[in-house]
C-alpha positions as CSV (number, residue, x, y, z in Angstrom):
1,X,82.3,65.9,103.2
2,X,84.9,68.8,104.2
3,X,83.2,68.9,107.9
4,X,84.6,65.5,108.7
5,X,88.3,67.0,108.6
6,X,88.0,68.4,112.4
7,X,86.9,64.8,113.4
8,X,89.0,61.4,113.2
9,X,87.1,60.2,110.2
10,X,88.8,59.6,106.7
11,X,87.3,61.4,104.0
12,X,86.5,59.9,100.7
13,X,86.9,62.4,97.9
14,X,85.7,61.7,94.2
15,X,87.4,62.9,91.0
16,X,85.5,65.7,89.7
17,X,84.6,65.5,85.8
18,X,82.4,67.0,83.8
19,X,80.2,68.4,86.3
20,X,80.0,65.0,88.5
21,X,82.2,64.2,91.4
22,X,82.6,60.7,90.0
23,X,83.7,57.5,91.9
24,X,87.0,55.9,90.5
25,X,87.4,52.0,91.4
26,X,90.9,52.6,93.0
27,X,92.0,55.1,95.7
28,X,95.3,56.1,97.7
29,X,95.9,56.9,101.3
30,X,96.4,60.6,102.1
31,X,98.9,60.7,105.2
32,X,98.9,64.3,107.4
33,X,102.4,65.0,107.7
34,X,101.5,66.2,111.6
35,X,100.9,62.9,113.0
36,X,101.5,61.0,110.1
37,X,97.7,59.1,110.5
38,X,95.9,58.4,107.2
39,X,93.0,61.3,107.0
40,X,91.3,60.1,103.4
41,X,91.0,57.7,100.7
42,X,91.2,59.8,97.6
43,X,90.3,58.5,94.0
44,X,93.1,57.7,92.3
45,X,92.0,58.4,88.3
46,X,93.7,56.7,85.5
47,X,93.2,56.6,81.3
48,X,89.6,56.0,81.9
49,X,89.2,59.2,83.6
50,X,91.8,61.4,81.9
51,X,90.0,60.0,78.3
52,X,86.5,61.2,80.0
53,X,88.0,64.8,81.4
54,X,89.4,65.3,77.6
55,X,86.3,64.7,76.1
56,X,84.0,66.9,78.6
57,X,86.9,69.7,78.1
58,X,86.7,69.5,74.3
59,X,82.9,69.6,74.6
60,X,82.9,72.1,76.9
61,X,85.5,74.9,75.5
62,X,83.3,75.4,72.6
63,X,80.8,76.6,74.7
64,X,83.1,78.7,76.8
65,X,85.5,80.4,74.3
66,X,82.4,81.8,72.9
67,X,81.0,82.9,76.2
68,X,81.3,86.8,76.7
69,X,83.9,88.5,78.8
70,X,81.2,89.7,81.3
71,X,79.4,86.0,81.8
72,X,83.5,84.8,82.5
73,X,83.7,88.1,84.8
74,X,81.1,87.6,86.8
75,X,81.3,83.7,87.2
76,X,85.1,84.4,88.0
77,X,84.4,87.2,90.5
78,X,81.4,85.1,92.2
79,X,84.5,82.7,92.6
80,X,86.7,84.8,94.4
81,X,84.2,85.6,96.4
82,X,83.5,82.1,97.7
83,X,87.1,81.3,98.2
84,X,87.2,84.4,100.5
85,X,84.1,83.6,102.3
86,X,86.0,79.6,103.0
87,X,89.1,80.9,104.1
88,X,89.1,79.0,107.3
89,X,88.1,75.9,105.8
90,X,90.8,76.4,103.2
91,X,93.1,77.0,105.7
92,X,92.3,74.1,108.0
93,X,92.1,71.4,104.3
94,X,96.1,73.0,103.8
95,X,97.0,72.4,107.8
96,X,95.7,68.9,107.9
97,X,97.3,67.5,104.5
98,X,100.2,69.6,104.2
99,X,100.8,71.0,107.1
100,X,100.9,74.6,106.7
101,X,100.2,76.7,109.7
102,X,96.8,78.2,110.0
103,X,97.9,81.9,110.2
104,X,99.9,81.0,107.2
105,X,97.0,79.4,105.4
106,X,94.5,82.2,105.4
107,X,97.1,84.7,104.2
108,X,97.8,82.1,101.4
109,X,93.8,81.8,100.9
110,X,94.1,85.8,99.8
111,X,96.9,85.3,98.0
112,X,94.8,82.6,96.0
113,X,91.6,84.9,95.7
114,X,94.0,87.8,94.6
115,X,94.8,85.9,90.8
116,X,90.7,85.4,90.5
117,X,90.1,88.8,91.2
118,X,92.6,90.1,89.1
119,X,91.6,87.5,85.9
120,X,87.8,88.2,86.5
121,X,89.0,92.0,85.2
122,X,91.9,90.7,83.0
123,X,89.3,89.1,80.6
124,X,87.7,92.3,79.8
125,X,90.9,93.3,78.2
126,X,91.8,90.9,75.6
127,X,92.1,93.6,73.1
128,X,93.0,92.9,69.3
129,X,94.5,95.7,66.9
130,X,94.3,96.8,63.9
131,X,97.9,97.1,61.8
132,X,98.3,100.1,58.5
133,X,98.1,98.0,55.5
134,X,100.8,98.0,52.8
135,X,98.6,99.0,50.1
136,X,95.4,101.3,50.5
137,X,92.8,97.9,49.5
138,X,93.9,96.2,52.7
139,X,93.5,96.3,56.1
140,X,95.0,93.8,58.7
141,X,93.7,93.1,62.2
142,X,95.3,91.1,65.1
143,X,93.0,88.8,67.2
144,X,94.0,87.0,70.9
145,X,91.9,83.7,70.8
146,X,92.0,80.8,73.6
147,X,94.4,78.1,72.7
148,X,91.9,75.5,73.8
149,X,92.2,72.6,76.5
150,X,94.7,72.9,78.8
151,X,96.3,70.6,81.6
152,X,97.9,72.6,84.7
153,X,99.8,70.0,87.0
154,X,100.0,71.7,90.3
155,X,102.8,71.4,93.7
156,X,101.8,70.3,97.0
157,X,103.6,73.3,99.1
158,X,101.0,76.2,97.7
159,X,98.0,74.3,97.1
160,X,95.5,76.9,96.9
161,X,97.4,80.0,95.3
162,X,98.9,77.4,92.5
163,X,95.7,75.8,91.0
164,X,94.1,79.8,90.8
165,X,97.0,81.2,89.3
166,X,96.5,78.7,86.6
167,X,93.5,78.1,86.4
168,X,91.8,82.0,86.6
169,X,94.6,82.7,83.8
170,X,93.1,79.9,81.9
171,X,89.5,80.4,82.1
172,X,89.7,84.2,81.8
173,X,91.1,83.7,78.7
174,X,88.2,81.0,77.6
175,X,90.3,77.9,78.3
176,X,89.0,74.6,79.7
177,X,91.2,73.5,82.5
178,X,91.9,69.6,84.2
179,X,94.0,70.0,87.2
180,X,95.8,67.3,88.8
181,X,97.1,68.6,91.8
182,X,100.0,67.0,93.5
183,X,99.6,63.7,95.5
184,X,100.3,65.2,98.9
185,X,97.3,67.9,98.6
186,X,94.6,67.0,96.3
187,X,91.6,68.0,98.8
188,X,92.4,72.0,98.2
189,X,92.1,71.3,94.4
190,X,88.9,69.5,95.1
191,X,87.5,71.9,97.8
192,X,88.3,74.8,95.0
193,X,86.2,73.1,92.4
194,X,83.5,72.5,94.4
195,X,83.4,76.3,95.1
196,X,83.7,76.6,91.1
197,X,80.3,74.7,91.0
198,X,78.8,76.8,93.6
199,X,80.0,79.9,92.0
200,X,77.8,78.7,89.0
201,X,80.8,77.3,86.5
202,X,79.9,75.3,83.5
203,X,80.0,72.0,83.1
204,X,83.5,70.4,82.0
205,X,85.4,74.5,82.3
206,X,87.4,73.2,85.0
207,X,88.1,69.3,86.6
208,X,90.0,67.8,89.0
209,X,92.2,64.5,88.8
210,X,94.0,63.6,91.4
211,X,96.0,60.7,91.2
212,X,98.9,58.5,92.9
213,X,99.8,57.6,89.9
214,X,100.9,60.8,87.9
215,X,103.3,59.6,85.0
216,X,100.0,57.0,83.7
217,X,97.7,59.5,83.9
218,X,99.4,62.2,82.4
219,X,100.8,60.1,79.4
220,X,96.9,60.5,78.3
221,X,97.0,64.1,78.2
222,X,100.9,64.1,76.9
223,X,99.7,61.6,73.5
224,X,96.2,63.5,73.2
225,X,96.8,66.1,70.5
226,X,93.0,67.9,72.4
227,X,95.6,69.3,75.0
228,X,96.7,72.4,73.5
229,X,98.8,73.7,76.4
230,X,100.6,72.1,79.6
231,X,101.0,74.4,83.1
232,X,103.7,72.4,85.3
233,X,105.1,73.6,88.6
234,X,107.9,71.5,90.5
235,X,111.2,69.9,89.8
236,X,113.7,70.5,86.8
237,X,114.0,66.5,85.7
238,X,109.9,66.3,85.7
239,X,109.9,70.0,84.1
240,X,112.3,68.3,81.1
241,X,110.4,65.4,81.4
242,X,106.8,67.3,80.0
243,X,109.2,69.4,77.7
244,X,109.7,66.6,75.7
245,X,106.4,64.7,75.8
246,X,104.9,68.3,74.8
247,X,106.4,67.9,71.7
248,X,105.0,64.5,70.4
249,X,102.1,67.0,69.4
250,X,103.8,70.7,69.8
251,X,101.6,71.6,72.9
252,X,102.4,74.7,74.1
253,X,104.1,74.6,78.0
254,X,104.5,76.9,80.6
255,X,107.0,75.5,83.5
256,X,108.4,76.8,86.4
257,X,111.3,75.0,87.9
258,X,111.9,75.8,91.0
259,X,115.0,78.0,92.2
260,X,118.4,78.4,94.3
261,X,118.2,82.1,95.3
262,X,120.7,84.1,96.6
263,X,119.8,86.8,98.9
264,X,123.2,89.6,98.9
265,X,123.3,91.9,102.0
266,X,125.1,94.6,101.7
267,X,126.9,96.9,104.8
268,X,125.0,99.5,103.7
269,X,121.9,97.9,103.9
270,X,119.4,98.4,106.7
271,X,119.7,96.0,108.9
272,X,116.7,95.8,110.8
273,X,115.1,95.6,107.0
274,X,117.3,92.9,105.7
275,X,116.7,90.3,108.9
276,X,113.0,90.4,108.6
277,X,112.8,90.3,104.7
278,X,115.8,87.1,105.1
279,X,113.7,85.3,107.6
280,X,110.7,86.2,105.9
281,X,111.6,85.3,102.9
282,X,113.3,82.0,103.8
283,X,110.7,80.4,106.8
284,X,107.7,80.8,104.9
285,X,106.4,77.9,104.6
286,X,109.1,76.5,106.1
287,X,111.0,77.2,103.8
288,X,109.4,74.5,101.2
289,X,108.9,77.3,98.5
290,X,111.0,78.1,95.0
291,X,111.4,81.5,95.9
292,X,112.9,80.8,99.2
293,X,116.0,82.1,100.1
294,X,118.6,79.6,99.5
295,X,121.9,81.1,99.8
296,X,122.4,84.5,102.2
297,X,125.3,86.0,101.1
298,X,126.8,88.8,103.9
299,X,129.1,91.4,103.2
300,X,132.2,90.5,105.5
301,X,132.4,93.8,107.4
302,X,129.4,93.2,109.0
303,X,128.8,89.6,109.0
304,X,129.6,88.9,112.3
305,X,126.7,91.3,113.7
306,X,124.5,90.6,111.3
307,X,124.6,86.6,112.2
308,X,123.9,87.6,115.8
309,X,120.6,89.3,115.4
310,X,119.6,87.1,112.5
311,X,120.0,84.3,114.9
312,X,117.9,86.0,117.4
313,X,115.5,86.7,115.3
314,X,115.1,83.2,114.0
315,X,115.0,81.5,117.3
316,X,111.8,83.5,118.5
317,X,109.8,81.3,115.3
318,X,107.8,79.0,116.8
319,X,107.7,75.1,115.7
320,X,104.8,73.3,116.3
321,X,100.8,72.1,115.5
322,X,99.8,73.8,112.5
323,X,96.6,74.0,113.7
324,X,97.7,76.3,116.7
325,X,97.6,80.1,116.2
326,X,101.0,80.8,117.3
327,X,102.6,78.5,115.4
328,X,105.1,80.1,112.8
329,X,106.6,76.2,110.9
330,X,104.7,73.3,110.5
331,X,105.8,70.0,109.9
332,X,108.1,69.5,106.7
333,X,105.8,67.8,104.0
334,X,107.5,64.0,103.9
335,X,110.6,62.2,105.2
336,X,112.0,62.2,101.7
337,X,112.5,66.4,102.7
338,X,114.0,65.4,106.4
339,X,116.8,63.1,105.1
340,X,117.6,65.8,102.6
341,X,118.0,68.7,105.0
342,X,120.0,66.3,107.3
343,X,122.4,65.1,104.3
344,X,122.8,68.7,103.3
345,X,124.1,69.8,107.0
346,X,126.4,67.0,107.2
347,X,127.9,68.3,104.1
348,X,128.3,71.9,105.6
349,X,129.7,70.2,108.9
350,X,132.2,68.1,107.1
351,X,133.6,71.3,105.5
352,X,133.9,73.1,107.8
353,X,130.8,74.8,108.7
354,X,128.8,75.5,111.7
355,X,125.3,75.4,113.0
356,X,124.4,78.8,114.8
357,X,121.2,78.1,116.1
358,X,118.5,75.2,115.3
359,X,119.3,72.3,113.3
360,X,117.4,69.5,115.5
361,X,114.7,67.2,114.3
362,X,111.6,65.3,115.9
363,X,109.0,63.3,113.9
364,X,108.7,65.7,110.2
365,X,109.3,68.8,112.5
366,X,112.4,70.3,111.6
367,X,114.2,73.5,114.2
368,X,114.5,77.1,111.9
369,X,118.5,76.3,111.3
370,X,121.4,78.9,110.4
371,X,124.1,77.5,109.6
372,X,127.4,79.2,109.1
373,X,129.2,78.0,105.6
374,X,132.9,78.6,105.2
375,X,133.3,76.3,102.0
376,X,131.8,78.0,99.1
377,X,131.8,74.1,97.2
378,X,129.0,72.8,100.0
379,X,126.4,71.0,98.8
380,X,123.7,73.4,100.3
381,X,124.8,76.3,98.8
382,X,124.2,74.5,95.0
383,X,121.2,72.5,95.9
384,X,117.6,73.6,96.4
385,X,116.7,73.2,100.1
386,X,113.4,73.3,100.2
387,X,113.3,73.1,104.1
388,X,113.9,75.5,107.2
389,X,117.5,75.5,107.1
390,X,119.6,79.0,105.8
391,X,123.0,78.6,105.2
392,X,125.2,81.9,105.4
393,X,128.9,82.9,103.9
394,X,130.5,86.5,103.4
395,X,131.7,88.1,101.0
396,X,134.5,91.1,100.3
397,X,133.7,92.8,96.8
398,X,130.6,93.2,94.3
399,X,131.7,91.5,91.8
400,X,132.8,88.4,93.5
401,X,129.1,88.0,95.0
402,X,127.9,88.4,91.1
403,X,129.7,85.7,90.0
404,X,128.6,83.2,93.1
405,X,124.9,84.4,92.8
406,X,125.0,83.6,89.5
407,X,126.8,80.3,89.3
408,X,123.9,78.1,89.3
409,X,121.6,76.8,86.5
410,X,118.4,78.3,88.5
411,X,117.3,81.5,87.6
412,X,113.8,81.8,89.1
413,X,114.1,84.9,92.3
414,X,117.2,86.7,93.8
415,X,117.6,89.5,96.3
416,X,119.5,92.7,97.4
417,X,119.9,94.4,100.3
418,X,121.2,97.6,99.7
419,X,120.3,101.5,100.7
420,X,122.4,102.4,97.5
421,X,120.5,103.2,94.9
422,X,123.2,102.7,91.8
423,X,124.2,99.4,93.7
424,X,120.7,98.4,93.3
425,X,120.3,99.0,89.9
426,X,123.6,97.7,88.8
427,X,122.8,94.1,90.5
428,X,119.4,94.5,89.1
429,X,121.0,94.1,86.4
430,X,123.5,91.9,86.6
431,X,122.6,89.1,88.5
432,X,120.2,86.3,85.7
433,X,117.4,85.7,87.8
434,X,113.7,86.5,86.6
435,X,112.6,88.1,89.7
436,X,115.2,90.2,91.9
437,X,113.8,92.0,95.0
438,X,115.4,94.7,96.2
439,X,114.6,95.4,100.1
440,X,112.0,93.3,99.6
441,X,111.9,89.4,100.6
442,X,108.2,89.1,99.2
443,X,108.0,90.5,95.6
444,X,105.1,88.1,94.3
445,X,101.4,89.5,93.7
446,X,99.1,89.0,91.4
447,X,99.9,91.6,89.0
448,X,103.4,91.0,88.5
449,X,104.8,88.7,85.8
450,X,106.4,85.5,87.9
451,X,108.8,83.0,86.7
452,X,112.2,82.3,86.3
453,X,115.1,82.2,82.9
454,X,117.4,79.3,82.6
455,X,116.5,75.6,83.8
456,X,114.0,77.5,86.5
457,X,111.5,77.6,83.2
458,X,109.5,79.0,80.4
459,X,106.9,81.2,80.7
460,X,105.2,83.6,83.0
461,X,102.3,83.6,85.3
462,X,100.6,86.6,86.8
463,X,99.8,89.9,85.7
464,X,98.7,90.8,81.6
465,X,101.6,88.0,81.1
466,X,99.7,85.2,82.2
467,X,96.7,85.3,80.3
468,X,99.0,85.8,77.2
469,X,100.2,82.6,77.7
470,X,97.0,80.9,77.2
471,X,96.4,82.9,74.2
472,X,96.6,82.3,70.0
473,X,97.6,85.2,67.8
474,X,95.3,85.4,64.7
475,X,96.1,87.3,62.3
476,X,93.2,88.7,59.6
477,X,93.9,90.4,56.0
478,X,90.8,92.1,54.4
479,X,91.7,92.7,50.7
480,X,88.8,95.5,49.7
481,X,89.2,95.3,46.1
């Protein structure tokens, strides 16, 4: 099925539930973003099938919360191992219906692996406690149990690395998962849960819906009280959106929200270090991540420099096929993302601004843009990008950056460029983001707690934090007498 994606034939990809890859009588087009030509039909699941996937996760968490730590280790681990082992294919599935560059891809592929080794090991330390009793004929103990079903609604932009973070959490901690990945990239979901049957997964412990239809499917899951807990990645109004419906039957949710992060360089900073974190931190992906630098804030004394070799920096990033080795940004995902990136400029441009290098278009591929801002009221300084475009404006005193940094309702990742080490801690602490790097444009890993405080969302995942969240506290009291 996967081997036809090097050839000009569509693939047909079923729904996976149960254990069956199961035909569903409608399908969708999937478009590649690279030449925009249809590369598969993919089943396009609706009540019927969320109704099916609810009852075979029921049936099937029963069977799994009760399954020991080491059977969930080694399935987990045998995982891991597979995804490893299809890191090409992975890469090429990502390339061809999102258009992510290969090189970028495979790192993205470890990335994913990373969360299902680190939840194979996680399960084997769900430890309970014990608690001194208030009188001498008690005793109390403390027990972690799995909250039961869960739904994780996965992004297009990190295909891979978003269904494992979710979905190793999950089933390390003796959930049942349905995934329905995003409409843009459901064959990564799919190709992942086929390596989940290889790797010798029960029945039902993890299913895949994809669907062009999201808000009828997921109503099923929203109203179905068997849900116990909702994962969502993506926008703020869809985030709310789930918030709500979540609490028609008090489902536990995890959502993350997406971000407008500032990145503050300081004239102290290394320089060398701050343009290679910036453009990592912003290009990746072409800049179609939450954690993507959204705002580069320069000190003023040394703006002018540092816009000169951040400018020849960026232009050596090479724009092209995906598919090509060298290439460094793909194709932006839709022309929804284009018209946004071209509003946003026009904004700048109208106030004032100025495009130092980039800022052309052909087809979905968009230039690597910098764009000097001289109004600090344009649009793409309050908005998340979510392209390759990095908009830059200086600043004169610490606590003026403070205050613009944190004058937004996103609070997912932030970061400071600074060689002082009381600097670093004081903005560590000041500015209200959930993740700050400092010297570093590339914090996340899979044993770090990741997500954001204000409207960028509840929760964590990664790290001893996100198995918690897929967790029940039980509490036991033993009266002896």
């Amino acid at each position: 099925m996967y081997s036809q994606l090097t050839k000009n034939e569509k693939i047909i990809k079923l729904a996976k539930i149960g254990n069956s890859w199961v035909d569903t009588l409608d399908s969708f087009e999937l478009i590649s973003p690279i030449d925009g030509r249809v590369i598969g039909l993919i089943a396009d699941c609706g009540p019927k099938e969320a109704l099916q996937a609810i009852d075979a996760s029921e049936e099937a968490f029963e069977l799994w919360k009760a399954t020991s730590v080491d059977t969930r280790y080694q399935i987990l681990s045998h995982w891991a191992r597979l995804i490893v082992e299809e890191k090409n294919q992975l890469a090429e599935i990502m390339a061809l219906e999102m258009g992510k560059p290969i090189k970028e891809g495979k790192k993205e592929v470890d990335y994913a692996a990373s969360f299902v080794w680190w939840y194979a090991e996680e399960a084997k330390r769900i430890y309970g406690v014990t608690i001194p009793a208030p009188v001498p004929s008690k005793r109390i103990v403390v027990l972690y149990e799995p909250v039961g079903p869960v739904l994780a609604i996965t992004p297009w932009n990190f295909p891979a690395a978003m269904v494992t973070r979710k979905a190793a959490s999950a089933i390390a901690a003796g959930c049942t998962i349905i995934i329905k990945p995003a409409e843009r990239s459901p064959l990564t979901a799919t190709f992942l849960a086929s390596l989940w049957d290889k790797a010798g997964g029960p029945p039902g412990v993890l299913q895949v819906l994809p669907t062009a239809n999201p808000e009828r499917l997921c109503k099923v899951f929203f109203d179905d009280f068997r849900i116990r807990k909702i994962s969502f990645t993506g926008s703020i109004p869809v985030g709310k959106a789930i918030y709500k419906e979540a609490a028609k039957t008090l489902k536990g949710v995890l959502l993350e929200l997406g971000g407008n992060a500032p990145m503050i360089v300081f004239a102290d900073a290394d320089i060398d270090t701050a343009i290679r974190e910036a453009i990592q931190a912003k290009f990746r992906n072409a800049g179609q991540a939450c954690v993507a630098v959204n705002r580069l804030y320069v000190e003023k004394k040394i703006s002018e420099p540092f816009c000169s070799k951040l400018v020849e920096e960026t232009k050596k990033l090479v724009l092209g096929d995906p598919f090509l080795p060298s290439t460094d940004i793909g194709p932006l995902v839709g022309e929804q993302s284009l018209q946004k990136i071209h509003s946003l400029l026009a904004d700048v441009l109208e106030k004032g601004g100025k495009i130092l290098c980039g800022g052309e278009s052909q087809g979905l591929y968009f230039a690597p843009t910098i764009v000097w801002v001289s109004d600090p009221s344009a649009r793409i300084l309050n908005e998340e990008i979510f392209g390759p475009v990095l908009p830059v404006i200086h600043f004169e005193t610490e606590r003026e950056v403070i205050s613009w940094s944190n004058a937004t309702n996103y609070g997912l990742a932030s970061y400071v460029m600074t060689s002082d080490l009381k600097r670093a801690f004081r903005l560590s602490e000041s500015l209200r983001f959930g993740i700050v790097g400092i010297n570093d444009g590339r914090p996340s890993c899979c044993q770090a707690p990741f997500g954001g405080i204000k409207e960028s969302g509840i929760g964590r995942e990664g790290g001893q934090w996100g198995i918690k969240e897929f967790l029940e506290t039980k509490y036991l009291s033993f009266n002896l007498d």
